[in-house]
MITORVO-562177 format. One record per residue (C-alpha): residue number from 1; residue in one letter; x, y, z. Coordinates in steps of 0.2 Angstrom, whole numbers, plus 5000, padded with zeros to 4 digits. Example, Ala and Ser with C-alpha at 12.3 -4.5 7.8 and 13.67 -1.06 7.14 Angstrom:
BEGIN
+-------+-------+------+------+------+
| timar | marke |   c1 |   c2 |   c3 |
+-------+-------+------+------+------+
|     1 |     a | 5062 | 4978 | 5039 |
|     2 |     s | 5068 | 4995 | 5036 |
+-------+-------+------+------+------+
// end
This chain:
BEGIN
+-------+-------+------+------+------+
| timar | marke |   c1 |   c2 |   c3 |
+-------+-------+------+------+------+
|     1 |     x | 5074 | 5343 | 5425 |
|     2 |     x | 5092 | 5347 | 5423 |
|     3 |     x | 5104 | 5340 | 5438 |
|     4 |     x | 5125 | 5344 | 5441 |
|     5 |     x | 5136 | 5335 | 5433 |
|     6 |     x | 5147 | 5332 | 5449 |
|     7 |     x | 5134 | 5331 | 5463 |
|     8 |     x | 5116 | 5326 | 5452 |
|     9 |     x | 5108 | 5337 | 5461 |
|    10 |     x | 5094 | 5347 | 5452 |
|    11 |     x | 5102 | 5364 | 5443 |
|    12 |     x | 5092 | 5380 | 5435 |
|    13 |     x | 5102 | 5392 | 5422 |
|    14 |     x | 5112 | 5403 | 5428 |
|    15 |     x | 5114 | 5413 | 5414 |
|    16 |     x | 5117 | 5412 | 5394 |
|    17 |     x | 5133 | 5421 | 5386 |
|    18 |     x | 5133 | 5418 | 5365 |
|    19 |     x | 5121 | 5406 | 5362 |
|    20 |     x | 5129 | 5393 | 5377 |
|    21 |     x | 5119 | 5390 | 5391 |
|    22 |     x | 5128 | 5387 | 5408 |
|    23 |     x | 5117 | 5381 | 5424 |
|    24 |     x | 5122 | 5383 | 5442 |
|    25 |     x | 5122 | 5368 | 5456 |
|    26 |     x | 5117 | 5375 | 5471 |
|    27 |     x | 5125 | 5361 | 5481 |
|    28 |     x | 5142 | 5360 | 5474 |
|    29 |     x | 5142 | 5378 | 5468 |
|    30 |     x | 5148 | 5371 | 5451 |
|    31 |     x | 5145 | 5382 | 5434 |
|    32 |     x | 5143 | 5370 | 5421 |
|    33 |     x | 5138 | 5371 | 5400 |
|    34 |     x | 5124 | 5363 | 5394 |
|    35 |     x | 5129 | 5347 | 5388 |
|    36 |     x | 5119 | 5354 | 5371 |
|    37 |     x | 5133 | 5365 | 5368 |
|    38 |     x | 5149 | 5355 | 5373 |
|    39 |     x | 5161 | 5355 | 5358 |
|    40 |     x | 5165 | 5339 | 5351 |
|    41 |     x | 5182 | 5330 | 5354 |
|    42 |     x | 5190 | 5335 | 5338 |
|    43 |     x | 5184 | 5354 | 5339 |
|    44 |     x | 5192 | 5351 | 5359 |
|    45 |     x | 5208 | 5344 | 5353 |
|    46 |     x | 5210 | 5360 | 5339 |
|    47 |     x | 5207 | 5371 | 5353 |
|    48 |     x | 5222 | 5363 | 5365 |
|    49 |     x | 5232 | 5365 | 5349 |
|    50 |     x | 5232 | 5383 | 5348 |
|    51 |     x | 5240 | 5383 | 5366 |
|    52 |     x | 5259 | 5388 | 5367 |
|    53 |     x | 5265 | 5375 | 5381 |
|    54 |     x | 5277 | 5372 | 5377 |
|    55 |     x | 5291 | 5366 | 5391 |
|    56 |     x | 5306 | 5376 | 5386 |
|    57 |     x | 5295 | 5393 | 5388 |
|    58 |     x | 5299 | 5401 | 5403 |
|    59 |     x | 5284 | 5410 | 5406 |
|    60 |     x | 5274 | 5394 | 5405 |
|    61 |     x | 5285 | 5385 | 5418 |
|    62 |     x | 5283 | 5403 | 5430 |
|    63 |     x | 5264 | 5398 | 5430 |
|    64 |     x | 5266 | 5381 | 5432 |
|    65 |     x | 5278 | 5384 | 5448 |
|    66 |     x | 5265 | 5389 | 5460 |
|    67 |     x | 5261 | 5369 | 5457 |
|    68 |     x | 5280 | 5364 | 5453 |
|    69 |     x | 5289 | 5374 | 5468 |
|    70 |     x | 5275 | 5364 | 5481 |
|    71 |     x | 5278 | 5348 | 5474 |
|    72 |     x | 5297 | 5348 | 5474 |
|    73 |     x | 5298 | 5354 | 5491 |
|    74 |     x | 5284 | 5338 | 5497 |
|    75 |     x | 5292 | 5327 | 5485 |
|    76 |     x | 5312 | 5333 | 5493 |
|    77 |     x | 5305 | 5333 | 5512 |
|    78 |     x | 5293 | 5314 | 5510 |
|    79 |     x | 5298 | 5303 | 5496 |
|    80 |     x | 5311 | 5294 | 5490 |
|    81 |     x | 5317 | 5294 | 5471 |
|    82 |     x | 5305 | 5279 | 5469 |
|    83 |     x | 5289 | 5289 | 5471 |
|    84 |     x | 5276 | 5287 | 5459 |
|    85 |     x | 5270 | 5301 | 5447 |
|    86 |     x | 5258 | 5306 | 5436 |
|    87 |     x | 5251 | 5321 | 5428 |
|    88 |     x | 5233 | 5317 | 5423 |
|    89 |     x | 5226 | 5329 | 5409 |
|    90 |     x | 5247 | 5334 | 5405 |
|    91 |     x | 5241 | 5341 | 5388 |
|    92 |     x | 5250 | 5339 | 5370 |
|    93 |     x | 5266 | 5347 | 5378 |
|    94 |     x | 5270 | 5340 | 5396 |
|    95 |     x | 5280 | 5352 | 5408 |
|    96 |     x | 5276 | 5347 | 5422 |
|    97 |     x | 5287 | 5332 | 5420 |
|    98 |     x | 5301 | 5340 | 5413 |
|    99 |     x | 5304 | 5352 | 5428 |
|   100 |     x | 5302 | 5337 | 5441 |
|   101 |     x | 5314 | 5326 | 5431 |
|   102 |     x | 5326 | 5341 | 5431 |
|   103 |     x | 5324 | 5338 | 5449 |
|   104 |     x | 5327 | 5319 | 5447 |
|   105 |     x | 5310 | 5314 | 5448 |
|   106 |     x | 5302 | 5303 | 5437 |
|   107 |     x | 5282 | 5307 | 5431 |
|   108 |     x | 5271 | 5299 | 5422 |
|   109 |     x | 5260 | 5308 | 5407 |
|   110 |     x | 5241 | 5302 | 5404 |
|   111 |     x | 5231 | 5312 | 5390 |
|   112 |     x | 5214 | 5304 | 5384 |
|   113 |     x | 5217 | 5315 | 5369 |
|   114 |     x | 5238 | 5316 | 5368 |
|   115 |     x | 5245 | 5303 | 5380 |
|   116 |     x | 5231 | 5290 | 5382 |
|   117 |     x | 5241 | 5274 | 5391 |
|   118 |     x | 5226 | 5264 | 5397 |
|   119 |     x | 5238 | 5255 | 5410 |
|   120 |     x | 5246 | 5270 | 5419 |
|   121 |     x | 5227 | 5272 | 5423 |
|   122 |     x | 5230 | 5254 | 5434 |
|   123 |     x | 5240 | 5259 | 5446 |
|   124 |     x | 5240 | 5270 | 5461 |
|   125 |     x | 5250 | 5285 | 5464 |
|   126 |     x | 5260 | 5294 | 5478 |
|   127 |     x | 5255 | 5312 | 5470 |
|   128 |     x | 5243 | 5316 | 5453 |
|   129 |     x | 5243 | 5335 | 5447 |
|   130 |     x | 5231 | 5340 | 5436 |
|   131 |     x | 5234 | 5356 | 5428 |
|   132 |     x | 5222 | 5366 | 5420 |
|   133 |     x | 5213 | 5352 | 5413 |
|   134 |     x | 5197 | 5352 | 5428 |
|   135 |     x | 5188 | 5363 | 5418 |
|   136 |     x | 5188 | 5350 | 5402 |
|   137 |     x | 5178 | 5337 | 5414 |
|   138 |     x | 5163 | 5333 | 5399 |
|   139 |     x | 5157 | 5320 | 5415 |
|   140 |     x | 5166 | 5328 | 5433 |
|   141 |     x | 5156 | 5315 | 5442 |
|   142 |     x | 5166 | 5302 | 5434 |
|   143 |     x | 5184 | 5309 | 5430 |
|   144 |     x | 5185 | 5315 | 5448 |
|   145 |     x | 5182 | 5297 | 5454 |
|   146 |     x | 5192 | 5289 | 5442 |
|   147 |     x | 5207 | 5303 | 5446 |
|   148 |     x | 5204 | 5299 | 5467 |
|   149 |     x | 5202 | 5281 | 5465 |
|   150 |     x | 5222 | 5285 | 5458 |
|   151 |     x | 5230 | 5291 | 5474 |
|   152 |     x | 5237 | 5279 | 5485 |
|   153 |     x | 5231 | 5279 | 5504 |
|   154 |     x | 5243 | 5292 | 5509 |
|   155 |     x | 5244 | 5301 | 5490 |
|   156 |     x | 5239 | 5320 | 5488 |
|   157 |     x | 5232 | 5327 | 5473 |
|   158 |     x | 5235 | 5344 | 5466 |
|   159 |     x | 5222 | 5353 | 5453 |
|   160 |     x | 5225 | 5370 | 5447 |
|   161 |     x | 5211 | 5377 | 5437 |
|   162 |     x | 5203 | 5395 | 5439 |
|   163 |     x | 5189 | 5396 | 5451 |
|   164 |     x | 5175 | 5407 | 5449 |
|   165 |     x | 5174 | 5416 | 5465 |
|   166 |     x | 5175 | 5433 | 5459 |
|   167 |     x | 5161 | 5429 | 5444 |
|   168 |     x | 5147 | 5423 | 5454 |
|   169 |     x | 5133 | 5436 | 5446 |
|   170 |     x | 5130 | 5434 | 5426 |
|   171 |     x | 5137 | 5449 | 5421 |
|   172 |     x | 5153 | 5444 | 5430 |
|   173 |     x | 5153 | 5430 | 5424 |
|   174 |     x | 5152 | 5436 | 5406 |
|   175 |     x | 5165 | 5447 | 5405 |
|   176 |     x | 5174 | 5431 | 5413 |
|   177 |     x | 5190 | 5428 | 5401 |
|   178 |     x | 5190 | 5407 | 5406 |
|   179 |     x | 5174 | 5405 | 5398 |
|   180 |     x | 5179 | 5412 | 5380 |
|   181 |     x | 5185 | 5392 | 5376 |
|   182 |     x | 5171 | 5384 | 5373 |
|   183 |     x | 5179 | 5367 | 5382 |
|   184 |     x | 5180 | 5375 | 5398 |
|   185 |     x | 5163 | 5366 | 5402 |
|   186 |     x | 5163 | 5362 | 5420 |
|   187 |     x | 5169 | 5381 | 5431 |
|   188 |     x | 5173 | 5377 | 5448 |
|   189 |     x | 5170 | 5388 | 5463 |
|   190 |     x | 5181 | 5385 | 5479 |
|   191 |     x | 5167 | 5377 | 5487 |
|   192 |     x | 5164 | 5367 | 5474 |
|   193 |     x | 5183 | 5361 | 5481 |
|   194 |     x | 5176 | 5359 | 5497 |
|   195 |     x | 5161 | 5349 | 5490 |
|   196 |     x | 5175 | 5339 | 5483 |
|   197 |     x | 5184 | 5334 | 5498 |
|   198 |     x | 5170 | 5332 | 5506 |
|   199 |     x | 5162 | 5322 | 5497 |
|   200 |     x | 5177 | 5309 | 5496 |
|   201 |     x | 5183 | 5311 | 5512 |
|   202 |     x | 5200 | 5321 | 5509 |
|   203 |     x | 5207 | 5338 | 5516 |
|   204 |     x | 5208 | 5352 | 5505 |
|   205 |     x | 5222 | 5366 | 5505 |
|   206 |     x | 5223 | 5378 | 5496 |
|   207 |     x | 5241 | 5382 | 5490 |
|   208 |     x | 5239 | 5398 | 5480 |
|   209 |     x | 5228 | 5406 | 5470 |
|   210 |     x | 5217 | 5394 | 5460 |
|   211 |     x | 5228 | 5379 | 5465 |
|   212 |     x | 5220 | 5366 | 5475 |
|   213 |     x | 5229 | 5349 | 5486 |
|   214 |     x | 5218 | 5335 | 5491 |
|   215 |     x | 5227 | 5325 | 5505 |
|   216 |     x | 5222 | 5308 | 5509 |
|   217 |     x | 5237 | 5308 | 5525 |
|   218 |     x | 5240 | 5319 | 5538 |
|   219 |     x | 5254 | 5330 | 5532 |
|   220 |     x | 5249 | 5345 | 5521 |
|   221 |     x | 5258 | 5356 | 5508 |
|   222 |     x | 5263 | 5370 | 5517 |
+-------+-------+------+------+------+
// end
């Protein structure tokens, strides 16, 4: 028997597009690869390479604002200069960091491929954004907790990764342009979000298209 890789419960396939195999939770809603066909970390890391983000395009930093323009307007209204930030998952070229330290704000970078600082993984933070890096969760179960356990008691946490609300039938889902990478492994649904929050007792918003915050206080992104 098959179970998720976020909730363990027992999965069934959901439907197979070249050769992969992908498996539907009906708990968490979660689509997920068979772990048969997961690429290794080498064929992973040549894959992020091919990606142009690169902080001085501009058209990279308009995608990124829907997560950017949030932020700085929390960050401006709540915190002080003194705030602790960290982009987990920030890739081989880290923007997010580069716009907020335009804005005076200092963030942190953690990679397990690019940027792998064991310590900053120590500490706890007063916001962690994770940019299109959800979907390269080998063992969600795992680096969701890891990235939680990271927030502070009144920290927020912000995930942007395409959900897969409009592909829930197979053929859908194959014409889906997010599953052409072969390390988009774990496909996330918006209840899959809800699952999420859920489960670790946290609010969900949701900020925009595909751009998720997990609040552990009161306030919310608004």
């Amino acid at each position: 028997m098959h179970t998720c890789s976020l909730c363990l419960s027992p999965i069934e396939i959901f439907t197979t597009w070249n050769t992969r195999v992908y498996f539907r939770c009906p708990t968490c809603c979660l689509i997920q690869l068979d772990a048969q066909s997961h690429p290794s970390r080498s064929e992973e890391k040549s894959e992020y390479l091919m990606h142009n983000n690169d902080s001085a395009d501009e058209g990279y930093r308009r995608f990124l604002s829907r997560v950017t323009n949030p932020v700085l307007e929390w960050l401006e209204q709540n915190h002080t200069a003194t705030a602790q930030l960290l982009d987990f998952g920030c890739g081989p070229g880290p923007t997010i960091s580069v716009v907020l330290g335009e804005g005076g704000w200092k963030m942190e970078n953690y990679d397990p491929m690019f940027y792998p600082t064991a310590s900053l993984l120590e500490e706890q933070y007063d916001l962690i954004v994770c940019t299109e890096a959800a979907e390269h969760f080998y063992t969600p179960k795992t680096t969701w907790s890891q990235m939680i356990a990271l927030m502070k008691d009144t920290g927020r946490l912000i995930v942007m990764t395409h959900v897969s609300d409009k592909h829930g039938v197979p053929s859908d889902f194959k014409g889906w342009h997010y599953i052409r990478e072969q390390s988009h492994v774990s496909l996330y649904h918006t209840d899959t979000m809800r699952w999420i929050a859920n489960e670790y007792g946290l609010r969900l918003t949701i900020l925009d298209r595909n751009v998720c915050c997990f609040d552990r206080s009161q306030a919310v992104l608004q």
